[in-house]
DSSP file (Angstrom, degrees, kcal/mol; ACC not computed):
  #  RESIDUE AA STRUCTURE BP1 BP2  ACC     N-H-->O    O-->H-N    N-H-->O    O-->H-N    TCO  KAPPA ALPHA  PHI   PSI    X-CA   Y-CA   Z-CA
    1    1 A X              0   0    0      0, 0.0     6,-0.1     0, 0.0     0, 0.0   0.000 360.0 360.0 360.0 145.7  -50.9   61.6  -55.6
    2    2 A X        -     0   0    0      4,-0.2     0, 0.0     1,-0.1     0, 0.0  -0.440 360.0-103.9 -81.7 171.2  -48.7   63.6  -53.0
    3    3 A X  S    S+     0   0    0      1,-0.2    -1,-0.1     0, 0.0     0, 0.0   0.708 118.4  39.4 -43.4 -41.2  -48.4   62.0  -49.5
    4    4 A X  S    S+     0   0    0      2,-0.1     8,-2.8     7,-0.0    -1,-0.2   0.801 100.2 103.9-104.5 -45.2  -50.8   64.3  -47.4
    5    5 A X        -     0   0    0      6,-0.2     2,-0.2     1,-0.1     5,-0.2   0.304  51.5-165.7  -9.2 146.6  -53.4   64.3  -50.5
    6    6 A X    >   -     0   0    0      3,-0.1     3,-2.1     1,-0.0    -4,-0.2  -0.706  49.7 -80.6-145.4-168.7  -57.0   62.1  -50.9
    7    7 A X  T 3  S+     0   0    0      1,-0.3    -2,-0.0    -2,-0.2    -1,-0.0   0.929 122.2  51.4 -70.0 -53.9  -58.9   61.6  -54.1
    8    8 A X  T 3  S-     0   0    0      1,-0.1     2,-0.7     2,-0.1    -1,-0.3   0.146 114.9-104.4 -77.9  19.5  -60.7   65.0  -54.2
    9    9 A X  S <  S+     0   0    0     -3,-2.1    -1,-0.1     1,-0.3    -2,-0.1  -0.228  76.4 120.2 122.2 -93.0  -58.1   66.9  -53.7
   10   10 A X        -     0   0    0     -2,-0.7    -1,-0.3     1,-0.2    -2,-0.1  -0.067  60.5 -99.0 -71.5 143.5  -58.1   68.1  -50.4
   11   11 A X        -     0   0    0     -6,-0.1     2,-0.2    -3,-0.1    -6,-0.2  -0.170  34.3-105.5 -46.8 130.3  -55.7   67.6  -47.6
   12   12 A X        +     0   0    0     -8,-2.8     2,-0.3    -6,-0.1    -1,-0.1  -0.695  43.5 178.9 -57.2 142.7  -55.8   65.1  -44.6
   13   13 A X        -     0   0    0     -2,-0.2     2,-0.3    -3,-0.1     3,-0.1  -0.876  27.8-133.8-152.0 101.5  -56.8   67.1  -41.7
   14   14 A X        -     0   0    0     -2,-0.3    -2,-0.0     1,-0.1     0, 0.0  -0.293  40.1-105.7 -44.3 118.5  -57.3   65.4  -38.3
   15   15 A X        -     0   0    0     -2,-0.3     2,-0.2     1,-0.1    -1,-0.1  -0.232  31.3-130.8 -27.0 124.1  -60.7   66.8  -36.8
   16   16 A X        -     0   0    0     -3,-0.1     2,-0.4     1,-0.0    -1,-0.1  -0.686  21.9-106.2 -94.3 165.2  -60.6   69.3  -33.9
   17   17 A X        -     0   0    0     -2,-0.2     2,-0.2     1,-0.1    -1,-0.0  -0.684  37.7-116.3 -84.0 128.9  -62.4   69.1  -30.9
   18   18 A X        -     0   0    0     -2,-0.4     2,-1.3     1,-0.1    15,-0.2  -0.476  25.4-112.7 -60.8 144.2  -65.2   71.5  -30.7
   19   19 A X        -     0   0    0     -2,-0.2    15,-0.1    13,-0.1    -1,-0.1  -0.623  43.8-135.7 -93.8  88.8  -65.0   74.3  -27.9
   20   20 A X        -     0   0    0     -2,-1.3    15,-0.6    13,-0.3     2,-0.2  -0.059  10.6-119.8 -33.2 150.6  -68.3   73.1  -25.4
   21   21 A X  B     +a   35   0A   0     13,-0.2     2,-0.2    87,-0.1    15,-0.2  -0.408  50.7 162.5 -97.0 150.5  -70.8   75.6  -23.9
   22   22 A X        -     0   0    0     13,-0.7     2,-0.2    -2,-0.2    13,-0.1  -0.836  34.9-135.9-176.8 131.4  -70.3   75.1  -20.1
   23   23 A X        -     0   0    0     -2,-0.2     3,-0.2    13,-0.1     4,-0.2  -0.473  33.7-106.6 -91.5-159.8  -71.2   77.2  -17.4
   24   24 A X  S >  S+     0   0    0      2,-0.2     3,-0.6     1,-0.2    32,-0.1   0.746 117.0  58.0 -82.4 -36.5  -68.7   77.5  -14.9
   25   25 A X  T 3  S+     0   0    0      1,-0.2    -1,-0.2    30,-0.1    31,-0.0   0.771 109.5  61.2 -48.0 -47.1  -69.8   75.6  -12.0
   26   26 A X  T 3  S+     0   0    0     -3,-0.2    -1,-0.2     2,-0.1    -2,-0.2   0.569  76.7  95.7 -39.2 -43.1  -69.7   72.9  -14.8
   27   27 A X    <   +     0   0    0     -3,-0.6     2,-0.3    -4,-0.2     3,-0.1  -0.451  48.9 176.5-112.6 129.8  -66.0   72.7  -16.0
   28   28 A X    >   -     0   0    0      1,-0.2     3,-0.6    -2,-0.1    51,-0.1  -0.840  50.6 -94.8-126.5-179.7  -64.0   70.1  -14.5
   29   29 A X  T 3  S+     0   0    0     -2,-0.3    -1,-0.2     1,-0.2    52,-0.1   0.969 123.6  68.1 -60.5 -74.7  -60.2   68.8  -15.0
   30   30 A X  T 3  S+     0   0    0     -3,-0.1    -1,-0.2     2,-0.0     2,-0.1   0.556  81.6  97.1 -11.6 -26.7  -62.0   66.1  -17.4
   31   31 A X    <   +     0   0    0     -3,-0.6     3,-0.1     1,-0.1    -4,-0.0  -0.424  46.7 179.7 -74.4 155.2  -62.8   69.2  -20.0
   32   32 A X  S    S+     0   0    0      1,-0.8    47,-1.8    46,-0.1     2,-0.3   0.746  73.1  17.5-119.3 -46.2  -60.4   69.6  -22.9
   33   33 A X  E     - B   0  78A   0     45,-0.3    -1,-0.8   -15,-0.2   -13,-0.3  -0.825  69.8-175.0-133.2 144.7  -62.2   72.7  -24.6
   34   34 A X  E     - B   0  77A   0     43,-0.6    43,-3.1    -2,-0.3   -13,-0.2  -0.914  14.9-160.2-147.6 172.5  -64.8   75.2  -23.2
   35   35 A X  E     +aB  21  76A   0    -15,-0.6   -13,-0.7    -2,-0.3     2,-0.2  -0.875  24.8 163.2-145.5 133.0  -66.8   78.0  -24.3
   36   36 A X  E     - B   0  75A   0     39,-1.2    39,-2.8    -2,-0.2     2,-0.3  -0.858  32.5-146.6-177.1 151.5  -68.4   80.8  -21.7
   37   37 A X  E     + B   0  74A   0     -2,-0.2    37,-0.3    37,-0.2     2,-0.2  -0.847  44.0 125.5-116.9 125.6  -70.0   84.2  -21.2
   38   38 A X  E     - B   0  73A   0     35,-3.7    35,-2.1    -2,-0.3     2,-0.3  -0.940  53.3 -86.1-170.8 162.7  -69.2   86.2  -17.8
   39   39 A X  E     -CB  51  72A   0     12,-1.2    12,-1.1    -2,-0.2     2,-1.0  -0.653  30.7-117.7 -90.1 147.6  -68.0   89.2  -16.5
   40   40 A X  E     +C   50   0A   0     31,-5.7    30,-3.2    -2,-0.3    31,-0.5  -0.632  38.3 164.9 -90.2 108.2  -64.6   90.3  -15.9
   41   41 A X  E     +     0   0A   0      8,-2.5     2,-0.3    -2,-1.0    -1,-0.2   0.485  68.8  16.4 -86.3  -3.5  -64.3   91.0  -11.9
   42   42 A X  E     -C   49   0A   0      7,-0.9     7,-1.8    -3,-0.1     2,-0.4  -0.844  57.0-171.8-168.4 132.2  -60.7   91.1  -11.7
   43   43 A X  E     +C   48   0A   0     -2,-0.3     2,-0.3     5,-0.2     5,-0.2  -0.976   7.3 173.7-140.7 131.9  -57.5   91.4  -14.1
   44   44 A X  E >   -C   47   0A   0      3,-2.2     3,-4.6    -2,-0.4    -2,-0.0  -0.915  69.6 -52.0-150.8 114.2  -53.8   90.9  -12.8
   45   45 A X  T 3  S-     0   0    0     -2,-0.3    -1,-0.1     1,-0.2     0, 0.0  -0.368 124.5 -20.2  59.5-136.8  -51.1   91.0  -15.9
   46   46 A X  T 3  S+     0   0    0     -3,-0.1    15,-2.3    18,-0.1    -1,-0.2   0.540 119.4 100.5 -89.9  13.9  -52.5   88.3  -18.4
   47   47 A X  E <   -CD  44  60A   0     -3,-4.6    -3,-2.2    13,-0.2     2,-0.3  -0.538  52.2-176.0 -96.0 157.9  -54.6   86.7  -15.8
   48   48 A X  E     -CD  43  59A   0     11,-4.8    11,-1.8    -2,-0.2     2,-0.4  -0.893  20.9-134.0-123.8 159.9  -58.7   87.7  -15.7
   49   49 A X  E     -CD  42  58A   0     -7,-1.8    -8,-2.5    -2,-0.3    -7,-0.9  -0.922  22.1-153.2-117.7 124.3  -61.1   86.5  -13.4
   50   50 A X  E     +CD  40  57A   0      7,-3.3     7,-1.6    -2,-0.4     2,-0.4  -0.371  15.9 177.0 -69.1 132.0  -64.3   85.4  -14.8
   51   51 A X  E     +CD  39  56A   0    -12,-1.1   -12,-1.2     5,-0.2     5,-0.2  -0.995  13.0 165.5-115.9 140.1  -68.0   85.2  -13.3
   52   52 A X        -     0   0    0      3,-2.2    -1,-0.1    -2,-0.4     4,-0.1   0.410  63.6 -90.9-134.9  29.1  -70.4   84.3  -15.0
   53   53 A X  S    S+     0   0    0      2,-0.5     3,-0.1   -14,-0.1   -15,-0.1   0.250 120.3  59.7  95.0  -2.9  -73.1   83.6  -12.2
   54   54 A X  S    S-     0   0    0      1,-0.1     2,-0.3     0, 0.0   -31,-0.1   0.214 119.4 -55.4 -95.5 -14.6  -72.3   79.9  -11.5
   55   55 A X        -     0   0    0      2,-0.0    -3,-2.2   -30,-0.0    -2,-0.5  -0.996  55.3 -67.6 173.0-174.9  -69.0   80.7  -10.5
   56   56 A X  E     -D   51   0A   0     -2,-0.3     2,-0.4    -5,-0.2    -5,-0.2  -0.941  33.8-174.8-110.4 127.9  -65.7   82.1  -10.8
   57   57 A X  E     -D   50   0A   0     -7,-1.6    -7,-3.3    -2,-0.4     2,-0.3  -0.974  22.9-133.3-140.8 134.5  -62.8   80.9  -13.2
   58   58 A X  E     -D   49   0A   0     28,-0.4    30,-1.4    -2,-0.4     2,-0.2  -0.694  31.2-172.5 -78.3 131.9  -58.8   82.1  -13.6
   59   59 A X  E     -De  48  88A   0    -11,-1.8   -11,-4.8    -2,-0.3     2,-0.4  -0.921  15.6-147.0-121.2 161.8  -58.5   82.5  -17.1
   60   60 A X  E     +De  47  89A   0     28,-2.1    30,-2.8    -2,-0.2     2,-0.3  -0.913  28.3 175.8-127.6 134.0  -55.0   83.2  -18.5
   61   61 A X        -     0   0    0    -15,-2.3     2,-0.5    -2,-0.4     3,-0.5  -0.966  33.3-127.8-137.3 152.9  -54.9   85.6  -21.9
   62   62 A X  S    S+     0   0    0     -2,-0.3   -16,-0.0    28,-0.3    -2,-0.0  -0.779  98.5  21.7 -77.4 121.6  -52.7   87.3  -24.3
   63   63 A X  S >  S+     0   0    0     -2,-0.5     3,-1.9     1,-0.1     4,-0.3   0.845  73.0 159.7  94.2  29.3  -53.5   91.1  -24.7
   64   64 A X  G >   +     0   0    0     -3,-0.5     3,-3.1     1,-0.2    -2,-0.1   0.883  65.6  70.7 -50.2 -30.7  -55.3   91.5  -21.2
   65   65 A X  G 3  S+     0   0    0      1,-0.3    -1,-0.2   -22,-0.0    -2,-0.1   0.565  86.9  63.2 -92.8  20.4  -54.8   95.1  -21.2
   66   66 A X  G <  S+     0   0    0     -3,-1.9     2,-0.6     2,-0.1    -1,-0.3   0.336  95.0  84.9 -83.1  -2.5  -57.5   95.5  -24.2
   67   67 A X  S <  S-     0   0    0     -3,-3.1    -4,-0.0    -4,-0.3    -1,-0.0  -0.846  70.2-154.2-136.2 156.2  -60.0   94.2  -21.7
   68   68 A X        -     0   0    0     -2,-0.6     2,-0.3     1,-0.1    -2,-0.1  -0.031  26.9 -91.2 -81.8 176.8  -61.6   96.2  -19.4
   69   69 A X  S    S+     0   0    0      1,-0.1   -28,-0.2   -28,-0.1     3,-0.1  -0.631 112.7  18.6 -79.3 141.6  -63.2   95.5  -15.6
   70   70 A X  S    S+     0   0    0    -30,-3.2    -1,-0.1     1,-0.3   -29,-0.1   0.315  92.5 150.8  47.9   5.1  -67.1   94.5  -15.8
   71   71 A X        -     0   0    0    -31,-0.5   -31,-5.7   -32,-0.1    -1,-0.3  -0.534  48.5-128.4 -60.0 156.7  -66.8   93.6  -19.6
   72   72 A X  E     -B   39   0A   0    -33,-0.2    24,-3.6    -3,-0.1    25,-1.3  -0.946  38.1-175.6 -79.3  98.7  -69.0   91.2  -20.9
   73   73 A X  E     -BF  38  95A   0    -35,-2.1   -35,-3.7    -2,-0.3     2,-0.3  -0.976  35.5-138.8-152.3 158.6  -66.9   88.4  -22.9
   74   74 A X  E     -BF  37  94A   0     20,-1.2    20,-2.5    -2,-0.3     2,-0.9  -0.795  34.1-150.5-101.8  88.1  -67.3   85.5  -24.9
   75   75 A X  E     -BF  36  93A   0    -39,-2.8   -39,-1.2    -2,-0.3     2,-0.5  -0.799  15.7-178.2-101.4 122.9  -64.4   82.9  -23.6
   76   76 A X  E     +BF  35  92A   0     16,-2.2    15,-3.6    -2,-0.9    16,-1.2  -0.919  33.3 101.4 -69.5 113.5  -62.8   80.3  -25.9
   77   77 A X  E     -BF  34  90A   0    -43,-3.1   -43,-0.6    -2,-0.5    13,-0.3  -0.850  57.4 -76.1 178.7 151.2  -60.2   78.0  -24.3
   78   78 A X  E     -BF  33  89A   0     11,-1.3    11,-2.5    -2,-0.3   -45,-0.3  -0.400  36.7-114.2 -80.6 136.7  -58.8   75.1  -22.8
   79   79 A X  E     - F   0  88A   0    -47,-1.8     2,-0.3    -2,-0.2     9,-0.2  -0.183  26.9-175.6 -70.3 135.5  -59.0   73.4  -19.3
   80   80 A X  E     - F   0  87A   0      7,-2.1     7,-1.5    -3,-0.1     2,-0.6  -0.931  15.3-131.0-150.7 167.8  -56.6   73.3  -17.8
   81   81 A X        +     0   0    0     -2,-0.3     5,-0.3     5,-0.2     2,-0.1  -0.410  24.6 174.0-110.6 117.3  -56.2   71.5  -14.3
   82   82 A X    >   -     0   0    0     -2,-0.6     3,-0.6     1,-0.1   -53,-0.1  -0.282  51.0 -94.1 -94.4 179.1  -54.8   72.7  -11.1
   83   83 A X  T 3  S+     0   0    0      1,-0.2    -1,-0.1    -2,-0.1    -2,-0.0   0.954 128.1  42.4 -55.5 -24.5  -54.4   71.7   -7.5
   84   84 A X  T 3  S-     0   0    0      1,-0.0     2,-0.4     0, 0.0    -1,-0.2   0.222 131.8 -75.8-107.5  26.8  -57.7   73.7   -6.9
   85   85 A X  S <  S-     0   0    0     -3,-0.6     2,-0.2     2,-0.0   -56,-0.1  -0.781  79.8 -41.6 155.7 -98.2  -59.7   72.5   -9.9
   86   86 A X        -     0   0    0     -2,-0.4   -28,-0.4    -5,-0.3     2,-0.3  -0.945  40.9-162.6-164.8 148.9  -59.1   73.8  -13.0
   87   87 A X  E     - F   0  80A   0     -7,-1.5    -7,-2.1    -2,-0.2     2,-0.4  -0.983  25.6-114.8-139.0 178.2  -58.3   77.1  -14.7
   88   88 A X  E     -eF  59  79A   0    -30,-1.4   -28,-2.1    -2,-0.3     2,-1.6  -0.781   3.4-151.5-124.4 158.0  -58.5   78.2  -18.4
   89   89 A X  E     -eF  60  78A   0    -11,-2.5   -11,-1.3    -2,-0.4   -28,-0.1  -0.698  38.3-142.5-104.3 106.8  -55.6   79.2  -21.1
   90   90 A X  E     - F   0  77A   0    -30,-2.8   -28,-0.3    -2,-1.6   -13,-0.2  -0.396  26.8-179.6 -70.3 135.1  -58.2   81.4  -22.9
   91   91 A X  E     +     0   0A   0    -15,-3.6     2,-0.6     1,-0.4   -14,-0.2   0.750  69.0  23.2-125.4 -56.7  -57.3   80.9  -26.7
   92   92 A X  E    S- F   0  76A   0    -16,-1.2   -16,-2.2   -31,-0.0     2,-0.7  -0.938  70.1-163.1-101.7 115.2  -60.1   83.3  -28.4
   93   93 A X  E     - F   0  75A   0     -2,-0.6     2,-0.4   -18,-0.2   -18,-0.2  -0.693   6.6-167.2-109.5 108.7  -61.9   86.4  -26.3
   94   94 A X  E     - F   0  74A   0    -20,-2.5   -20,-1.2    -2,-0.7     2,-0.2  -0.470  23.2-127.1 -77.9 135.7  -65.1   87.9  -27.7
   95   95 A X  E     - F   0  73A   0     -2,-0.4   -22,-0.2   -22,-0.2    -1,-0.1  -0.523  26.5-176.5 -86.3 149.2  -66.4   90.9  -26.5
   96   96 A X    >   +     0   0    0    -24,-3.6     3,-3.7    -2,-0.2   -23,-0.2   0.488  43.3 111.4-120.3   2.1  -69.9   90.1  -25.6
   97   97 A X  T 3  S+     0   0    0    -25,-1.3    -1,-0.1     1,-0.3   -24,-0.1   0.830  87.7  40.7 -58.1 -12.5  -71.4   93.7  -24.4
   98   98 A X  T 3  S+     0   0    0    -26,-0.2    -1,-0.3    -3,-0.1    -2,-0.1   0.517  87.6 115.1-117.6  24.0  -73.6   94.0  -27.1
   99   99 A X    <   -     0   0    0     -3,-3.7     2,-0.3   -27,-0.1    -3,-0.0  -0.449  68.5-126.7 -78.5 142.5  -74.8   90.2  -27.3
  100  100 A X        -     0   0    0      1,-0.1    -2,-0.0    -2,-0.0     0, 0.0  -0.438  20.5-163.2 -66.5 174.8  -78.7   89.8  -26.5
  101  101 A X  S  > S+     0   0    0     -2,-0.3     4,-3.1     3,-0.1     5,-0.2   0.173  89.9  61.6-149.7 -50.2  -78.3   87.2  -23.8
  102  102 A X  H  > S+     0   0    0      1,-0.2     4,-1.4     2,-0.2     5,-0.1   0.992 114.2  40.1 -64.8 -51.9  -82.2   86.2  -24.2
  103  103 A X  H  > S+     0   0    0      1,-0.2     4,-0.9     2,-0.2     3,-0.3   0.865 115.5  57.9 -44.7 -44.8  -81.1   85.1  -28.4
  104  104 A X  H >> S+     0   0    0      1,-0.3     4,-1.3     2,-0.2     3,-0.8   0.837 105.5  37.3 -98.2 -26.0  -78.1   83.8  -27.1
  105  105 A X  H 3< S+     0   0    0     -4,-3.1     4,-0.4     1,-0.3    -1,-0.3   0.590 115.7  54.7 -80.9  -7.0  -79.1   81.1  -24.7
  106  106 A X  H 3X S+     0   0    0     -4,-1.4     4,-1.2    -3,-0.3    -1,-0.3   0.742 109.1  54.3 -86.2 -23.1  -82.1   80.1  -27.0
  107  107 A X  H <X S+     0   0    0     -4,-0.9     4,-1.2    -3,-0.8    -2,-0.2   0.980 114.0  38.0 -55.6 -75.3  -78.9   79.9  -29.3
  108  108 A X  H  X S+     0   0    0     -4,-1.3     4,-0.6     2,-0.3    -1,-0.2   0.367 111.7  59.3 -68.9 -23.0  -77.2   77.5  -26.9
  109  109 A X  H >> S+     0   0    0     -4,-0.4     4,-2.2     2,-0.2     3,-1.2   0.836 111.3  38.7 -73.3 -57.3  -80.2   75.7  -25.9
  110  110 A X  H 3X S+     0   0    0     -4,-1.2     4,-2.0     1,-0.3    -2,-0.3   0.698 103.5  63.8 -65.2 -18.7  -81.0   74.6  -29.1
  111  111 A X  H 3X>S+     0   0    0     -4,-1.2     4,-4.7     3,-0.2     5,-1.4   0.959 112.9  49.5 -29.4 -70.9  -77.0   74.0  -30.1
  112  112 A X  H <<5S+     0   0    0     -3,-1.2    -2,-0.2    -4,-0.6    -3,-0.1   0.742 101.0  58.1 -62.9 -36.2  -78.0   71.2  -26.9
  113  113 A X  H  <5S+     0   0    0     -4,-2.2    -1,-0.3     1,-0.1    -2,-0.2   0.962 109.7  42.0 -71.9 -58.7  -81.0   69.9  -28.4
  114  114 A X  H  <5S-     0   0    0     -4,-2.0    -2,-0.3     1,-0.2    -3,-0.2   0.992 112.2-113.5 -63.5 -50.2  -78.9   68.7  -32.0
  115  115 A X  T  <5       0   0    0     -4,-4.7    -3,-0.2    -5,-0.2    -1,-0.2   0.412 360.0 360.0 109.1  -8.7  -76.2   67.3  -29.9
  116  116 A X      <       0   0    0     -5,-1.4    -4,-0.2    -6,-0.2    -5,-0.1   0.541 360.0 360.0 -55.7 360.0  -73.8   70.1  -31.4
């Protein structure tokens, strides 16, 4: 059996951390992965700034100039911790402008309820 190999087959593969639902107000230096929905009030180069109605958060992205002022997006990404908090190095960005909101937070409650 090769090195990296188990019985069935399949590769070892170390477990990733799932990316938490957090609102923004929420996220501290202690977070490793977040997930959040907000609007973009401000873009300089790749950095955006996020609202999402608990607060505001620098996220830093590749390909900022596909996203607009006042989108709606879906951020995946990882804390990361400054002197003045934290900001995040945004790893996936969904455009969220055609999301129901009312589906999505019943989505997200209920994510909360299993423990996912």
């Amino acid at each position: 059996m090769a090195e990296n190999e188990t019985e069935g087959g399949f590769q070892n593969q170390q477990r990733r951390l799932p990316f938490r639902e957090k609102s923004i107000d929420s996220i501290t230096q202690d977070d490793i992965k977040v997930r959040f929905v907000g609007m973009v009030i401000e873009k300089k180069g790749d950095t955006l700034i996020v609202d999402d109605g608990t607060g505001q958060m620098k996220v830093v992205v590749e390909n900022a100039e596909d996203i607009d002022i006042n989108s709606k997006i879906r951020i995946f990404g990882r804390v990361i911790p400054t002197d003045d908090g934290a900001e995040i190095s945004g790893e996936i960005v969904q455009d969220f402008s055609e999301a129901d909101m009312n589906v999505y937070r019943r989505l997200v409650s209920e994510e909360k309820s299993l423990g996912v």
